[in-house]
N, C-alpha and C positions, 0 to 999 in steps of 0.2 A: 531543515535540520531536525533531526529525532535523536533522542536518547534514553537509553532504559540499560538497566543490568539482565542477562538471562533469568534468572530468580526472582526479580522484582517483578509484581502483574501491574506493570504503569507503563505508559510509554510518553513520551514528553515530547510535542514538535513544538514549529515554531515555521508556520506557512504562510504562504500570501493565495489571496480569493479573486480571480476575476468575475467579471460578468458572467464569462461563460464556465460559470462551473462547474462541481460536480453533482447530478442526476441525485433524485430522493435517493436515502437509502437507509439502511439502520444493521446496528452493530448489538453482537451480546454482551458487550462493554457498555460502562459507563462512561459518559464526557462534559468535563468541564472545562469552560475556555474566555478566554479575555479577548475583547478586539484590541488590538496596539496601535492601529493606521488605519485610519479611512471611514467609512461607513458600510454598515452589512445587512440585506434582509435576511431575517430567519423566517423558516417556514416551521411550525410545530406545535402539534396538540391539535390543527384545526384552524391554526391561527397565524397572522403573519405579523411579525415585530419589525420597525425598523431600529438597529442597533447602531450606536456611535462610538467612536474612540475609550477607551474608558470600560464601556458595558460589557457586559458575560452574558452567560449562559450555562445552564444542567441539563442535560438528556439523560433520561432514564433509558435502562437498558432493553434494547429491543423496541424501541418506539419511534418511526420515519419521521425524518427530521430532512432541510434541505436548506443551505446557505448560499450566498451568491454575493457581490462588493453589489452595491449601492453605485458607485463612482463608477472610475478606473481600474482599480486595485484597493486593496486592503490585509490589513496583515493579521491573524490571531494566533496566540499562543493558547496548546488544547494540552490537556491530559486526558489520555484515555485509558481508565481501570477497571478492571476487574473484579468481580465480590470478593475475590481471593484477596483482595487488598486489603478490607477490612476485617472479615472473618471465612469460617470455612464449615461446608457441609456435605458428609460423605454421601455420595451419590445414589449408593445404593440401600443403607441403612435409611436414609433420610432424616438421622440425624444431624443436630448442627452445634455450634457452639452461643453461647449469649451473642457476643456480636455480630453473628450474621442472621439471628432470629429476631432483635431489636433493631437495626440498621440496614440489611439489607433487602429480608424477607418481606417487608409492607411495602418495597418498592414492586414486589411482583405480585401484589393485589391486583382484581380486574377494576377498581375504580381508584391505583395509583395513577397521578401524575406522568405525565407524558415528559415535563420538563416545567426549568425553572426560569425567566428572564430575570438578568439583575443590571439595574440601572445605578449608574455610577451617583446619580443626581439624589439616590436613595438610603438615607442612612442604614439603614436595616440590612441593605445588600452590598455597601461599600465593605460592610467586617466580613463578609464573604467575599469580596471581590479582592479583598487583600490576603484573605487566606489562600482562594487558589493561585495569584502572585507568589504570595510565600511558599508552598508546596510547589509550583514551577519552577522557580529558579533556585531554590534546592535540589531537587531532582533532576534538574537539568544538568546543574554543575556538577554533580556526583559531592555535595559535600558532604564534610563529616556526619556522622548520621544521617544521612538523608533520609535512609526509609523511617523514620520514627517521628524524623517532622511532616514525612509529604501522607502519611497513616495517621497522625492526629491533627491532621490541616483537613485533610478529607473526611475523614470521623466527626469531625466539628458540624463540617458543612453541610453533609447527610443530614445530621440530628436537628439541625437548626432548620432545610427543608422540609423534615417529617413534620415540623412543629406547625410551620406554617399551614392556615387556613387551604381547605383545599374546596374543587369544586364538589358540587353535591354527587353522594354517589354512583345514582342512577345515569345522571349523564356521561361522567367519567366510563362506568359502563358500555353506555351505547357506542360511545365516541370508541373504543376499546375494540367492541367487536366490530365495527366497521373497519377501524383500519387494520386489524387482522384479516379480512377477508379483501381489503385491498392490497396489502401485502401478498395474498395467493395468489391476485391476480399481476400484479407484478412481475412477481416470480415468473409466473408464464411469459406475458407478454417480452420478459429481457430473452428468456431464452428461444422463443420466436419471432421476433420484432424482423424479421426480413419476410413471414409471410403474410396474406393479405389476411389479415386479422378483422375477426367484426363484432360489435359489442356484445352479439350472442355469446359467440364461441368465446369470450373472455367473464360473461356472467357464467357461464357453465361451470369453466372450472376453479370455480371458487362458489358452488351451488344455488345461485343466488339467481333472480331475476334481474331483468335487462334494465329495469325501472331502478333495480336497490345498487346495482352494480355503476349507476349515474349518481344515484345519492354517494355512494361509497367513495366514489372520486372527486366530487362536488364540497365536501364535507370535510375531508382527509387533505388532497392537495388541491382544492380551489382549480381543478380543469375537468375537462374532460379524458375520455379514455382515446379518443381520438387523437385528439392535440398530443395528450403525453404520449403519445405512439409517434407522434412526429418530431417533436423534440429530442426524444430519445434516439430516434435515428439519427437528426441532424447533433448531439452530442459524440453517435461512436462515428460518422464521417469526420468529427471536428479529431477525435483520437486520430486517426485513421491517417489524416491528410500530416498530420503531426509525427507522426512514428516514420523513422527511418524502414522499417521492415516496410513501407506501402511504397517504397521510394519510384520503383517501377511499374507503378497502377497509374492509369493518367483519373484525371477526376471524376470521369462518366463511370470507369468501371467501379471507383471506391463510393458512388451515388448509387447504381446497381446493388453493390455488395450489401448496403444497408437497407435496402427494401424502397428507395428510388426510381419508379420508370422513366420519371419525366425530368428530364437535364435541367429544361427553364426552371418547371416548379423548385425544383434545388435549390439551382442558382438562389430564385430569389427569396424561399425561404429561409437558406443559409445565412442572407446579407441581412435579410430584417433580423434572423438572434444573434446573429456576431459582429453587425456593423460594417463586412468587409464581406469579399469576395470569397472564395475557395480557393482559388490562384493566391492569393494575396496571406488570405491565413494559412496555410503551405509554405509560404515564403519567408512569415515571419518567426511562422513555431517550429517549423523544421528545424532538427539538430540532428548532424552526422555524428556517427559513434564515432 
């Protein structure tokens, strides 16, 4: 379930998280979000949180982050905003107004904050934790005034992260350009992920060496560039096998399509991330239009 007005830069869901979720990724939006159900890890900053019922989180804009249920399932309610939310600054003059030059702008320093964990168990984060409550279920509802409480629920929350302690800056930094240059590489690797990719030709183009290009994904999302080359195909077979459009592919050709030669290795590295077969998740996540 999502809701937002055309005019309003917010959008408001309210989702559930498997195992198999969705692949690192990052947005030019900001996100703030509550878990409702279950238990969740986060991946971000470098770092992995386990999060529980109760607990949140802040993503700063443009910094890869990656969620996944702990369990079963789990459920979290997120807003996702825009600096437009708060204030505004004309693009091409590169002037701005007070609050998006106090509130926004120090979130796009090179040694900002990647993000925030808030523990329910934390008094300091609980007045956050019920502000993004508050700013959700107003904005969700469409109530009266909404945008004036979900603009000074968010306003709050900002100002109250800026305040907090941060890490030192140089690291912040380092930490910063690394996952910028794993983001390029990224970038490449999704829109080539069917060819035989090799950790050269993936230090290349992101200018880096083969040695910093290991550091960069060791440091950023805790794997290899390998591995995340194989997950990430076994995630768009998991799409694939799922979407009514593949209805007439049998499995070897949608293991092909993703940069698969070998049927076994599939099979069985399919069943160790999903638990099940390919036949079997097919059969369960398949929806006819």
């Amino acid at each position: 379930m999502a809701n937002t007005a055309p005019a309003f830069p917010a959008l408001f869901s309210d989702t559930g998280l498997s195992a198999a979720s969705e692949g690192w990724h990052w947005k030019p939006e900001f996100t703030l979000s509550i878990l409702t159900q279950g238990t969740m890890k986060l991946s971000l900053g470098g770092e992995e949180y386990d999060l529980r019922t109760g607990d949140g989180y802040f993503v700063n804009s443009g910094f890869l982050s990656h969620c996944a249920s702990s369990g079963d399932i789990c459920r979290q309610r997120t807003i996702l905003f825009s600096s437009d939310l708060i204030g505004r600054m004309d693009p091409e003059s590169g002037s701005c107004d007070i609050f998006f030059r106090k509130y926004v702008l120090p979130f796009s320093r090179k040694d900002a904050v990647p993000g925030v964990v808030l523990r329910k168990s934390e008094p300091e984060d609980n007045l956050l934790l019920n502000r993004i409550e508050q700013a959700w279920n107003s904005g969700n509802a469409n109530a009266p005034d909404y945008e004036l409480t979900v603009r000074d629920c968010i306003s709050r929350i900002l100002s109250e992260i800026l305040h907090r302690p941060a890490v030192s800056g140089e690291a912040a930094e380092k930490y910063r350009r690394q996952e910028d240059r794993t983001k390029r590489i990224l970038a490449y690797l999704e829109e080539n992920f069917i060819e035989d990719l090799s950790i050269g030709e993936l230090a290349v183009c992101a200018g880096i060496s083969v040695s910093e290009c290991l550091r960069c994904f060791r440091s950023v999302l805790h794997t290899t560039p390998i591995q995340y080359l194989k997950q990430y195909r076994l995630e768009k077979s998991a799409e694939m096998l799922a979407s009514p459009e593949h209805t007439s592919e049998n499995i070897a050709d949608i293991a092909r399509a993703v940069g698969f030669a070998d049927m076994s290795y599939f099979t069985r590295a399919f069943r160790t991330r999903y638990r099940t077969t390919p036949s079997e998740w097919r059969k369960t996540h398949l929806q006819t239009p």
